[in-house]
C-alpha positions as CSV (number, residue, x, y, z in Angstrom):
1,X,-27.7,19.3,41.4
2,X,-24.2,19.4,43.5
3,X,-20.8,18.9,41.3
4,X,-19.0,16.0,43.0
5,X,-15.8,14.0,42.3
6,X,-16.9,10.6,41.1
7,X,-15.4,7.4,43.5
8,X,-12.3,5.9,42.3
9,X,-13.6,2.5,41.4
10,X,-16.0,4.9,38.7
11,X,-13.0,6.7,36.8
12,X,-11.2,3.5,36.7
13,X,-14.0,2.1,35.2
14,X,-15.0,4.7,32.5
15,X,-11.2,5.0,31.3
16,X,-11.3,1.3,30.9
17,X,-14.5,1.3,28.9
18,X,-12.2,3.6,26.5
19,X,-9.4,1.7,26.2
20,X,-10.8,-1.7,26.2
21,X,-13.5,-1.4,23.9
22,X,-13.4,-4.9,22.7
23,X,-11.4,-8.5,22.1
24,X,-9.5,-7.0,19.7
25,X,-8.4,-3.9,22.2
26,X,-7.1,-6.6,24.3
27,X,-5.2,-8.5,21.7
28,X,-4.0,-5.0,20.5
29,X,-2.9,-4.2,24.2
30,X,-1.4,-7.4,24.5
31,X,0.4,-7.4,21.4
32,X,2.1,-4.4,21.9
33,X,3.4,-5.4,24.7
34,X,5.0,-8.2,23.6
35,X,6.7,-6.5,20.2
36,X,8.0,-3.9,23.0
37,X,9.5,-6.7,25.1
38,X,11.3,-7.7,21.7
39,X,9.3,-10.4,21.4
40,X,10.0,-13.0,17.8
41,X,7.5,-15.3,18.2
42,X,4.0,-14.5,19.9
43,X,1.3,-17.6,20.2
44,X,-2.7,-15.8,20.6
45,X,-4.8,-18.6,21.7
46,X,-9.0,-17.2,21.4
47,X,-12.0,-18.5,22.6
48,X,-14.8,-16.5,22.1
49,X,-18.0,-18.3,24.1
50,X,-15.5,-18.4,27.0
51,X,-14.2,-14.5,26.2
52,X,-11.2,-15.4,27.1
53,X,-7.8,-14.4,25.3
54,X,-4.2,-15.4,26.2
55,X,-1.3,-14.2,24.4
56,X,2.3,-15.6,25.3
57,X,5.5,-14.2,23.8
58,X,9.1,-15.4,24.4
59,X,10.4,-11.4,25.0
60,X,12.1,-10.3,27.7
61,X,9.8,-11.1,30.5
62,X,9.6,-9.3,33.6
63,X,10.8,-9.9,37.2
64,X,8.8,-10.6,40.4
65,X,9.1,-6.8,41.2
66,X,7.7,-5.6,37.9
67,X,4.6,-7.9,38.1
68,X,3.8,-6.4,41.4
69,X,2.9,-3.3,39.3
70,X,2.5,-3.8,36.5
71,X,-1.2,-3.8,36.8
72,X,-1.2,-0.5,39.0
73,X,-2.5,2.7,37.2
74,X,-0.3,4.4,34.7
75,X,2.7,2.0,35.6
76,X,5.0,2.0,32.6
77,X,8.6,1.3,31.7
78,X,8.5,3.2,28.7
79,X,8.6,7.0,29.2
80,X,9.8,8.3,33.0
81,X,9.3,12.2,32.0
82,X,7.2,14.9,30.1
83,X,10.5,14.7,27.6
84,X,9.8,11.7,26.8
85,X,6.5,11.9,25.4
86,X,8.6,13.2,22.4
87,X,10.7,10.6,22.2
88,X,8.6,7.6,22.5
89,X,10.3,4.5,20.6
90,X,8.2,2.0,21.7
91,X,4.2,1.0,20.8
92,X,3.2,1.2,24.5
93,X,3.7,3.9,27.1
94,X,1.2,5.2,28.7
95,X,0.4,2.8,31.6
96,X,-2.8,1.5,30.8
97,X,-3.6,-1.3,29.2
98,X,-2.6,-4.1,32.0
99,X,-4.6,-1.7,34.6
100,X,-7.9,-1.4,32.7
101,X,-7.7,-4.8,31.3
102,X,-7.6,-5.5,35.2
103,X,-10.9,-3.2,35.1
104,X,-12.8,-5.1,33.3
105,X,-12.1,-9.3,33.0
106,X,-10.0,-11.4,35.0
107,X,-6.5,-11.3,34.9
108,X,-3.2,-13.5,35.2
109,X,0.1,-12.9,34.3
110,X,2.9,-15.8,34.1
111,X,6.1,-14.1,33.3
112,X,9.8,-15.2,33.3
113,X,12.5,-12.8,33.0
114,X,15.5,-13.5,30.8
115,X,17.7,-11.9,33.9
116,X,16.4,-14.5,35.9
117,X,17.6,-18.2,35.5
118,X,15.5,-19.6,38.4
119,X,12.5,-19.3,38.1
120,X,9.3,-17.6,36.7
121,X,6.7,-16.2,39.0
122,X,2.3,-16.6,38.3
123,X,0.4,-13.4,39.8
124,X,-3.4,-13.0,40.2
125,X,-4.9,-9.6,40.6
126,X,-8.1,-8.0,41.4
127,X,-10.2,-5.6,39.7
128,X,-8.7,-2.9,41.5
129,X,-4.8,-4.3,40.0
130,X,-4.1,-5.4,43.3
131,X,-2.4,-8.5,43.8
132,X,-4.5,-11.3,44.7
133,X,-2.4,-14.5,44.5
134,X,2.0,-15.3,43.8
135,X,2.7,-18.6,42.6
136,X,6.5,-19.7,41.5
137,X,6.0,-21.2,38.0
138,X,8.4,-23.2,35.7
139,X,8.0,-21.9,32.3
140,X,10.5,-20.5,29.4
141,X,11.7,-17.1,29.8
142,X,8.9,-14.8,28.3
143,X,5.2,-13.8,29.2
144,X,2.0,-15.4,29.3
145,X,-0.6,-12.9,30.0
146,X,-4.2,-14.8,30.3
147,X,-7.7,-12.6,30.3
148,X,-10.8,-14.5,31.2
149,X,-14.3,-13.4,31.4
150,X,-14.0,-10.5,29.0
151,X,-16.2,-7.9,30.3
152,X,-18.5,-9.8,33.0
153,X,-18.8,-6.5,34.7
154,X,-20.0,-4.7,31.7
155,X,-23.3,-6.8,30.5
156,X,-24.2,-4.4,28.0
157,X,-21.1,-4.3,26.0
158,X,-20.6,-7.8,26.2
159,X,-24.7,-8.3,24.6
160,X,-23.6,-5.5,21.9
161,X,-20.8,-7.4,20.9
162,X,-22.1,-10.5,20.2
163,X,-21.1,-11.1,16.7
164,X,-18.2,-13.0,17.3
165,X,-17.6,-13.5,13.7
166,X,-17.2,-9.5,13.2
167,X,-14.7,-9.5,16.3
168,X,-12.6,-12.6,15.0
169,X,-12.2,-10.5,11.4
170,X,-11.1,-7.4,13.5
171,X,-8.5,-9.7,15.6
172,X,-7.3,-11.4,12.2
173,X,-7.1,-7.7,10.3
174,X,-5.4,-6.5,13.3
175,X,-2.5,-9.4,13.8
176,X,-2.0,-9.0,9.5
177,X,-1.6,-5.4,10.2
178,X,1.0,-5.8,13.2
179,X,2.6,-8.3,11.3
180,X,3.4,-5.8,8.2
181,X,4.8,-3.7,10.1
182,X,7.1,-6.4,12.3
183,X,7.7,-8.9,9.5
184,X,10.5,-10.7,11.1
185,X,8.2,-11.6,13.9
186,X,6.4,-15.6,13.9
187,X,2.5,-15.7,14.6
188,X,0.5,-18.3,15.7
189,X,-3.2,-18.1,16.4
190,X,-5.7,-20.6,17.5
191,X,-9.3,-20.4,18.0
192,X,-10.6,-23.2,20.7
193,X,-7.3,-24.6,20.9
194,X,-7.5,-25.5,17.2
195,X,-4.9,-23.8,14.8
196,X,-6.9,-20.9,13.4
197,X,-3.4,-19.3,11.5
198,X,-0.2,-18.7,11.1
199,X,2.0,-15.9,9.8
200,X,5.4,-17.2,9.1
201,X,8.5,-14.3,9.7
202,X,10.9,-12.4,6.7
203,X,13.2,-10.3,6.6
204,X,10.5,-7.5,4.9
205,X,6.8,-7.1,4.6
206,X,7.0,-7.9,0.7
207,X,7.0,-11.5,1.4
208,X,4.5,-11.3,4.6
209,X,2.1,-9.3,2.6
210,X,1.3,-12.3,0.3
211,X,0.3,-14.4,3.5
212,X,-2.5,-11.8,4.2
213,X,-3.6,-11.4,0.6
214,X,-4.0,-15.4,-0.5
215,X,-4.9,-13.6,-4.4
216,X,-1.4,-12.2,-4.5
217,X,2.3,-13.2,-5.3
218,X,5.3,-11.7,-4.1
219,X,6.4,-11.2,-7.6
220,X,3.4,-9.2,-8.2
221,X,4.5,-6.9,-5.6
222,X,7.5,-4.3,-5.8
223,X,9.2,-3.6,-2.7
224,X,11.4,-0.2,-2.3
225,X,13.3,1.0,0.8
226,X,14.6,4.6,0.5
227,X,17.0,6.7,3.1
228,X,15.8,9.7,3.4
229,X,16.9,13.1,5.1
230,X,14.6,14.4,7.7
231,X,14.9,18.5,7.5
232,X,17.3,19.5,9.9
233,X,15.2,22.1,11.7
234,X,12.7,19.3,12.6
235,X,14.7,17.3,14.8
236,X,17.6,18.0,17.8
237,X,21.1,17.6,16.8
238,X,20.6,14.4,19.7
239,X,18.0,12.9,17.8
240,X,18.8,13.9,14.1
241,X,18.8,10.8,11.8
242,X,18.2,9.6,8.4
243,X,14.8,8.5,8.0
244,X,13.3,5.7,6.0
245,X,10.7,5.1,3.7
246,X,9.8,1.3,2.9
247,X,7.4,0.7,0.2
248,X,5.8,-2.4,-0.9
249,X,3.8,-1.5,-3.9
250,X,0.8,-3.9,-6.4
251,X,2.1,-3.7,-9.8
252,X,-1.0,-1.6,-11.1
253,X,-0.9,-4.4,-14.2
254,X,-0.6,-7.5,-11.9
255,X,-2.9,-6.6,-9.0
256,X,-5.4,-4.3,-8.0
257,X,-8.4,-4.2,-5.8
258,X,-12.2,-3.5,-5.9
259,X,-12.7,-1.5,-2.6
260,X,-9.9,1.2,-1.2
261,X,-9.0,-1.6,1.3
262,X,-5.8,-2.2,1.2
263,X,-4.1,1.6,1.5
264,X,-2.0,1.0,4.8
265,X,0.3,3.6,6.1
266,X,2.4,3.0,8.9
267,X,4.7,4.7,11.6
268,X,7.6,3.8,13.7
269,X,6.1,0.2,13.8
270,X,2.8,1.0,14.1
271,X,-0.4,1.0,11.5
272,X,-2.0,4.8,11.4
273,X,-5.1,6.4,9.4
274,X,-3.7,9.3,7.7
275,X,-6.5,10.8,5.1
276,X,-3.8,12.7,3.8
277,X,-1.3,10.1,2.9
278,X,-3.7,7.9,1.9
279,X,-5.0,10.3,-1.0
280,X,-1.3,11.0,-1.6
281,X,-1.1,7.1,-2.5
282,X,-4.0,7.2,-4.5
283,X,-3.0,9.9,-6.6
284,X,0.0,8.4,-7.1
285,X,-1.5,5.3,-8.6
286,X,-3.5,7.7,-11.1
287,X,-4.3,6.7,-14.3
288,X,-2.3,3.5,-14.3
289,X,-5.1,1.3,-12.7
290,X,-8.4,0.5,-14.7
291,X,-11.7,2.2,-13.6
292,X,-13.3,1.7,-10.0
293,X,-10.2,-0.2,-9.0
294,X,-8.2,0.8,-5.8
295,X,-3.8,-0.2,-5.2
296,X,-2.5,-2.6,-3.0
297,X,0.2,-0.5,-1.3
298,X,1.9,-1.2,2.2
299,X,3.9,2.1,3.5
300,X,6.2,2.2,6.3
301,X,8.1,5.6,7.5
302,X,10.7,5.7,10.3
303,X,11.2,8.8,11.1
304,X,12.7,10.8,14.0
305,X,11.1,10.5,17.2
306,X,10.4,14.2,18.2
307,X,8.1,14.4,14.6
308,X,5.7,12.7,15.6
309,X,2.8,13.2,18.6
310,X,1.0,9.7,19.6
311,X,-0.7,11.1,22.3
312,X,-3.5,12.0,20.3
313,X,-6.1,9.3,20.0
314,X,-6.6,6.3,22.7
315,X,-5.6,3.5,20.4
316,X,-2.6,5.9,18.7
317,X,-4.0,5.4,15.3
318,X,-4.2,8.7,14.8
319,X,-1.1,11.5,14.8
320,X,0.2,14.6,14.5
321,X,3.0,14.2,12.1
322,X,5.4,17.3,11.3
323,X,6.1,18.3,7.6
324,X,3.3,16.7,6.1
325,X,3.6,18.0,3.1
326,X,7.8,17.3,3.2
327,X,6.5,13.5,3.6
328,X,3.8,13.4,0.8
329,X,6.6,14.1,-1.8
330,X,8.7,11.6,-0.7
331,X,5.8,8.9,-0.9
332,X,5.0,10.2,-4.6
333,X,8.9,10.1,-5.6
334,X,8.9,6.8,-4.0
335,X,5.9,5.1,-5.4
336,X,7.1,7.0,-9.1
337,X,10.5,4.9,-8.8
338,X,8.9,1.7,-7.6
339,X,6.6,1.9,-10.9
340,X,9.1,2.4,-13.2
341,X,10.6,-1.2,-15.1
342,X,14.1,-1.9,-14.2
343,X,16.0,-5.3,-13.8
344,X,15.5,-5.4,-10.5
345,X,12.0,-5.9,-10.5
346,X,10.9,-7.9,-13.5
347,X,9.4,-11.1,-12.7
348,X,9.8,-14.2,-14.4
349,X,6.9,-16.3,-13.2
350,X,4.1,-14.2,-13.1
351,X,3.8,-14.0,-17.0
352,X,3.4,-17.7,-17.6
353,X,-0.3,-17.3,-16.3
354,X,-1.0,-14.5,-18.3
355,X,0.3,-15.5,-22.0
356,X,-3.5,-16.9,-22.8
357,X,-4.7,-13.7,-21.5
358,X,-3.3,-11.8,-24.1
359,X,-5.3,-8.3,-24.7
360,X,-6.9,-8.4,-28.1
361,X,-6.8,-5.4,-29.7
362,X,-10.2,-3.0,-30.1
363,X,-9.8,-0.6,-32.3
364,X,-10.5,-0.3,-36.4
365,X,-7.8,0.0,-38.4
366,X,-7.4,2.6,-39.6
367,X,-4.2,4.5,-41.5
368,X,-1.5,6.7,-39.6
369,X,1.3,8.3,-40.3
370,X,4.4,7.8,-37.7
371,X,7.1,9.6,-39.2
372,X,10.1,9.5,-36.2
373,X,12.7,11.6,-36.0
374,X,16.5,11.1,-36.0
375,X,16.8,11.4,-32.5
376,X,13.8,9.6,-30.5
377,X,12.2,12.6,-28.3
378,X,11.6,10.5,-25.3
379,X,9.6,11.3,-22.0
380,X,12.4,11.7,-19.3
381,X,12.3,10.9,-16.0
382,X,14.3,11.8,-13.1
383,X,16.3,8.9,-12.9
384,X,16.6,6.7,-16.7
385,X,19.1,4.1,-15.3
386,X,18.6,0.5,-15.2
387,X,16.1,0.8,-17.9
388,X,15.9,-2.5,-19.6
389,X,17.8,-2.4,-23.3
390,X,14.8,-3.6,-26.3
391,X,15.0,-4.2,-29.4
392,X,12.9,-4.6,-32.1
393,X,12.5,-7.3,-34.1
394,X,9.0,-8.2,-35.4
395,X,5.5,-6.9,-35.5
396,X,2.5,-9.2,-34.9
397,X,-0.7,-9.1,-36.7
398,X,0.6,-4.9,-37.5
399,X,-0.7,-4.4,-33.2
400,X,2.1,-6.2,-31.4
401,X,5.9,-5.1,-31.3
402,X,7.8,-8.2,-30.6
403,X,11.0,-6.5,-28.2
404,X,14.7,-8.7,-27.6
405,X,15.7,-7.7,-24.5
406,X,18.6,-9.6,-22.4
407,X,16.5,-12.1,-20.8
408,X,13.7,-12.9,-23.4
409,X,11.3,-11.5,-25.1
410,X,8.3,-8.7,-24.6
411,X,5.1,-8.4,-26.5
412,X,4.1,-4.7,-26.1
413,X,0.9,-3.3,-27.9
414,X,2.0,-0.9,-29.9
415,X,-1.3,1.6,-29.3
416,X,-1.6,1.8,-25.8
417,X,2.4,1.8,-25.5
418,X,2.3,5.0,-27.6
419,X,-0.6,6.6,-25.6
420,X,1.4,6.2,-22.4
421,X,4.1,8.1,-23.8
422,X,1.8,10.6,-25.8
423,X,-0.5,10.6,-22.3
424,X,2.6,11.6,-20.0
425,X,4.2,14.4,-22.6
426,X,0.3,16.0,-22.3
427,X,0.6,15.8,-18.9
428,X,3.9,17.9,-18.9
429,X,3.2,20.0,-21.8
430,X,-0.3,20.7,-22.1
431,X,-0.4,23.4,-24.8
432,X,-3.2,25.0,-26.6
433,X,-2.7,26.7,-29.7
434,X,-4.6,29.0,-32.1
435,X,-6.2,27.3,-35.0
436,X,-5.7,29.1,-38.8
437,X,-9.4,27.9,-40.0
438,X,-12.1,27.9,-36.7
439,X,-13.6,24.7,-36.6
440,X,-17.5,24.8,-36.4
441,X,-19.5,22.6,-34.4
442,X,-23.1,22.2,-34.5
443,X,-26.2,21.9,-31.9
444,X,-23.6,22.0,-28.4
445,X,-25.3,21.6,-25.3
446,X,-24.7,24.6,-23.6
447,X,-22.7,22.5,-20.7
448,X,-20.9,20.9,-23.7
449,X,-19.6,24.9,-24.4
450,X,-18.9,25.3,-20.9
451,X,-16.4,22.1,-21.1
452,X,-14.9,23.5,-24.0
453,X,-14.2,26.7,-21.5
454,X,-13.0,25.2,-19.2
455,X,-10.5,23.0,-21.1
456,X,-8.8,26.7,-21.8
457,X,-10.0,26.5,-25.6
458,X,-11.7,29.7,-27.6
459,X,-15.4,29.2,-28.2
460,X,-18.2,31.6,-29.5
461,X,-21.4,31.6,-31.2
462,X,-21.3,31.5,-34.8
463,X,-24.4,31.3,-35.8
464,X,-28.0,29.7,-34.4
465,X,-27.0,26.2,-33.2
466,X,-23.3,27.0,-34.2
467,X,-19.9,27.7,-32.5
468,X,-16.8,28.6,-33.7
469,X,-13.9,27.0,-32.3
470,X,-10.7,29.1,-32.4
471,X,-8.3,27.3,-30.2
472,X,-7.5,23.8,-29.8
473,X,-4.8,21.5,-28.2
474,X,-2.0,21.1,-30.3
475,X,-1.4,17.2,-30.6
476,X,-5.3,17.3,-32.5
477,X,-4.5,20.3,-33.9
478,X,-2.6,18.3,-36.2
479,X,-5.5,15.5,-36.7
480,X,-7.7,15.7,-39.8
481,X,-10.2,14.7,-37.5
482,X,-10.1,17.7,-35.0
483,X,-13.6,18.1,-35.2
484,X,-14.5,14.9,-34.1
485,X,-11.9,15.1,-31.5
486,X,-13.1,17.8,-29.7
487,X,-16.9,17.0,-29.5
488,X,-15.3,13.7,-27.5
489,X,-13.6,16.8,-25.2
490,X,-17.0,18.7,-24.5
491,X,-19.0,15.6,-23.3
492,X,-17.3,16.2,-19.8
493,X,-14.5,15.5,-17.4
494,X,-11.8,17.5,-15.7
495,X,-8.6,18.4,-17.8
496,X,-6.7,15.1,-16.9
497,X,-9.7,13.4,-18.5
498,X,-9.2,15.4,-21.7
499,X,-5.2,14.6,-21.9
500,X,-6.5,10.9,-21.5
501,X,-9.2,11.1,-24.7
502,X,-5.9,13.4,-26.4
503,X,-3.7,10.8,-26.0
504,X,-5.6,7.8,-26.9
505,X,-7.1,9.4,-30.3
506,X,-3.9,10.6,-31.1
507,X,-2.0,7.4,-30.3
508,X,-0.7,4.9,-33.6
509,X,-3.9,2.2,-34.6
510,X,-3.3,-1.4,-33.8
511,X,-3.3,-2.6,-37.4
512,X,-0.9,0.3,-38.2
513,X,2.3,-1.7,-40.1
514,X,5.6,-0.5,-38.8
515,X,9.2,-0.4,-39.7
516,X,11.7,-1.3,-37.4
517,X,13.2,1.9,-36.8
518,X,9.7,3.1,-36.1
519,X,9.3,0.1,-33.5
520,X,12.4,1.0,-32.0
521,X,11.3,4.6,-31.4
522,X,7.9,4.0,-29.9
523,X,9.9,1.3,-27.3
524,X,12.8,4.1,-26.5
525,X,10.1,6.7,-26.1
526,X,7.9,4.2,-23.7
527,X,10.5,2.7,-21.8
528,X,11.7,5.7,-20.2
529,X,7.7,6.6,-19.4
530,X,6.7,7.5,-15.8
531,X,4.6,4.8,-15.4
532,X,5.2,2.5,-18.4
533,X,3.4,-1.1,-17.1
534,X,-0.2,0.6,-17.5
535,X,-1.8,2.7,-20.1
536,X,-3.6,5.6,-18.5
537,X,-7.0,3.5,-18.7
538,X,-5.2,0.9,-16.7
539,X,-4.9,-2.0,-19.3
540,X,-0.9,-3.7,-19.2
541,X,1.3,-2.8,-22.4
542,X,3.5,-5.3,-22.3
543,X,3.6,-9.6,-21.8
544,X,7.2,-11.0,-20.8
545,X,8.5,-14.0,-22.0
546,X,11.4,-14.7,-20.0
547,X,14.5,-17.0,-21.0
548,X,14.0,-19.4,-18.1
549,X,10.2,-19.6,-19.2
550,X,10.8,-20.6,-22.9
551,X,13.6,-22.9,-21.7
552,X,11.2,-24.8,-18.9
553,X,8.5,-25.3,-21.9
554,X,10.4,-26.5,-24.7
555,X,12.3,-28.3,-21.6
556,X,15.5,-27.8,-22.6
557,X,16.6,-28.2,-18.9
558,X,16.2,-31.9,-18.9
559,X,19.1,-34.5,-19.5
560,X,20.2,-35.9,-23.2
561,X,19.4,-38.8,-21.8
562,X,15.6,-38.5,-20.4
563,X,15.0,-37.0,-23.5
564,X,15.8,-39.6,-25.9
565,X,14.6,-42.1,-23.8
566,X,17.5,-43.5,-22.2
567,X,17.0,-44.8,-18.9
């Protein structure tokens, strides 16, 4: 065998089997080049037995001069210089996608330049991205870039991708994406010239989101943007800027999903996979969602330029990002602040769907001693303004703690309420003392004793069948029924799971009467929790009754008239 350079027409092949893997590579492609001609309105027009896409924009447009090379190898507007692979702005620059779309369909571009009043100008070009045929055309300032028989050329790929079902989900998940991240863009896509949908534009991604997720509501959703300063040794006094974090958070007690679908992380305007932000996310959202259930949770950084290396993957979904570990904070300070309850983000609509869902309480009751202290020992958090102000003023059926706050009411279970805030000060002062008297348990399991270990308490046989236990957490401690307590502990689970079991056996019984001063402690203690709208097995503490919905159902909006009758 003799080593040989491989023809032209080959290599420009094989890179355009890279880049243009599929329909949705072209839309992708296309796309990008549209947002980057500061495009506001984009129309996608499919038809998949033809494989043909078209994608028209009304950006900037491009000039007869352009469109000569546009299609040409590596021709791009965006970077001019090695520098400026470290300061790419834009979603496109390396030159390709016109080029190996070129490779592998048929392609026209009609294109109108917005420094051009004339006229636009219609150019066919040949696989090679030679110009095949100019035509003057009169059409709106913008671009129309049409691609017809989608891989002809390539009869394999085009069998392999046959499912044109599976491709029309990836074009629809991929347009939702782009459309998070631009949100003040319009979207229009048709499917055989019939309207397929529509994503109308906002000023934020907190009110696109619920057009992508029909189940969701914007006021189930918390939105957060957050200046941030990017260390100073990262980026060149040129470039140094603030960055920016924008969040748009499910309310772990409103919404939630089944599968880790909907964890999306973006950069500088465009979506990424980041294994390491995304588990920053999740662990963010820990312990306030129930069991096998994943957030909704839409992030966006803008950052400095010269932090960031696209060149890294073909479709630039994947980056090098500088200070990782600088960013992973932020997120978790962010997602911490947009969890708390403050005025701002207290819904008033979203409760009057949920008053006949009402949690019924599940434990026995059982007695308990709450003895509070003059001063409320609360939970604090970094930042306690704009807490809401509650009051007590009733219990319900000894479970519920009926709150006044400037608004309306709240209905917040008084159990899980108190194992939020008993939950969080374990989590911050996990302390295991000595006990006076050992407890002995009976016929462990020798991985039960092992649990017990490695929960950091003192165990040791006592006896056949029997262990001494010399050390236990403080809050049981306390507990006449310690023993009890810590079997729970040795049937397994890591040290968060044990603060969990702590915290709930600890926490006041529903059927537990309660003064109001005791009330009022429990709300001043939860209030100021870290994550106060979910208790750490995910169930919501609390049910709003707002002011505006108790006036709409005893309808004290309508006129004296209409309501006596009076026409």
């Amino acid at each position: 065998m003799k080593i040989q350079s491989l023809p032209l027409d080959v290599i420009n092949l094989i890179a355009a089997g890279e880049v243009i893997d599929s329909p949705v590579a072209v839309v992708r492609e296309l796309v990008e080049n549209a947002l980057d001609a500061t495009a506001n309105r984009i129309v996608i027009s499919i038809y998949p037995q033809l494989w043909r896409i078209q994608v028209s924009d009304n950006g900037n447009g491009m000039i007869l001069d352009d469109l000569k090379v546009c299609s040409q190898p590596h021709s791009t507007s965006k970077i001019y210089s090695h520098d400026d692979l470290w300061r790419i702005t834009s979603l496109g620059f390396r030159g390709e996608a016109l080029h190996s779309i070129a490779q592998v369909a048929e392609l026209e571009i009609a294109s109108r330049s917005v420094w051009d009043d004339d006229l636009g100008w219609r150019v066919r070009y040949t696989p090679h991205g030679e110009i095949e045929n100019i035509t003057a055309a009169a059409i709106a300032s913008g671009t129309i870039i049409t691609v017809s028989n989608l891989f002809n050329n390539l009869p394999v790929r085009r069998n392999a991708l046959r499912a044109i079902n599976q491709q029309l989900k990836g074009i629809q998940s991929l347009i939702h994406q782009v459309a998070l991240c631009h949100p003040s863009v319009t979207w229009q896509v048709t499917r055989d010239d019939t309207p397929w949908f529509k994503i109308s534009p906002s000023t934020s991604s907190h009110h696109i989101l619920p057009q992508i997720l029909k189940s969701v509501h914007h006021t189930d959703l918390q939105a957060l943007t957050l200046d941030i300063e990017t260390p100073q040794d990262d980026c060149s006094n040129i470039q140094r800027t603030i960055s920016k974090i924008e969040l748009v958070v499910g309310l772990p007690d409103r919404c939630h999903r089944h599968r880790l679908d909907w964890v999306k992380i973006a950069v500088n305007g465009r979506m990424i996979r980041n294994s390491d932000l995304e588990q920053t996310i999740i662990t963010a959202f820990a312990r306030t969602l129930p069991r096998d259930r994943y957030p909704v949770c839409f992030l966006h950084l803008q950052t400095c330029p010269s932090l960031i290396d696209w060149n890294r993957h073909p479709t630039k979904s994947e980056i090098y990002l500088q200070s990782l570990s600088f960013w992973q904070e932020q997120i978790q300070n962010a997602i911490d602040q947009a969890l708390k309850i403050s005025p701002a983000n207290l819904s008033t609509a979203f409760y009057n769907t949920r008053v006949s869902n009402l949690i019924k309480a599940a434990e026995e009751k059982s007695s308990y001693h709450f003895t509070p202290t003059a001063k409320s020992e609360t939970i604090k958090s970094k930042d306690d303004l704009g807490l809401i102000e509650l009051i007590a003023v009733a219990q319900v059926r000894n479970t519920y703690i009926v709150a006044e706050h400037d608004n309306g009411l709240w209905l917040v279970e008084q159990h899980i309420a108190h194992e939020r805030v008993l939950y969080e000060k374990l989590q911050d002062h996990w302390e295991i003392i000595s006990l006076e008297t050992p407890i002995i348990l009976k016929q462990l399991s020798e991985r039960q004793v092992e649990q017990l270990k490695e929960l950091g308490l003192e165990i040791e046989t006592f006896g056949e069948q029997l262990w001494a236990v010399r050390s236990a957490p403080k809050m049981l401690s306390e507990r006449n029924d310690c023993k009890e307590a810590l079997i729970e502990l040795s049937w397994g689970g890591d040290l968060e799971t044990a603060q969990v079991a702590t915290a709930c056996r600890s926490a006041i019984r529903n059927g537990t009467a309660l003064t109001l001063v005791e009330m009022q402690t429990i709300l001043n203690q939860w209030k100021c929790t870290r994550n106060p709208r979910t208790c750490p097995h995910g169930r919501p503490i609390y049910l709003s009754l707002e002011e505006s919905s108790l006036s709409r159902y005893f309808r004290r909006h309508w006129v004296i008239g209409k309501s006596h009758g009076i026409s």
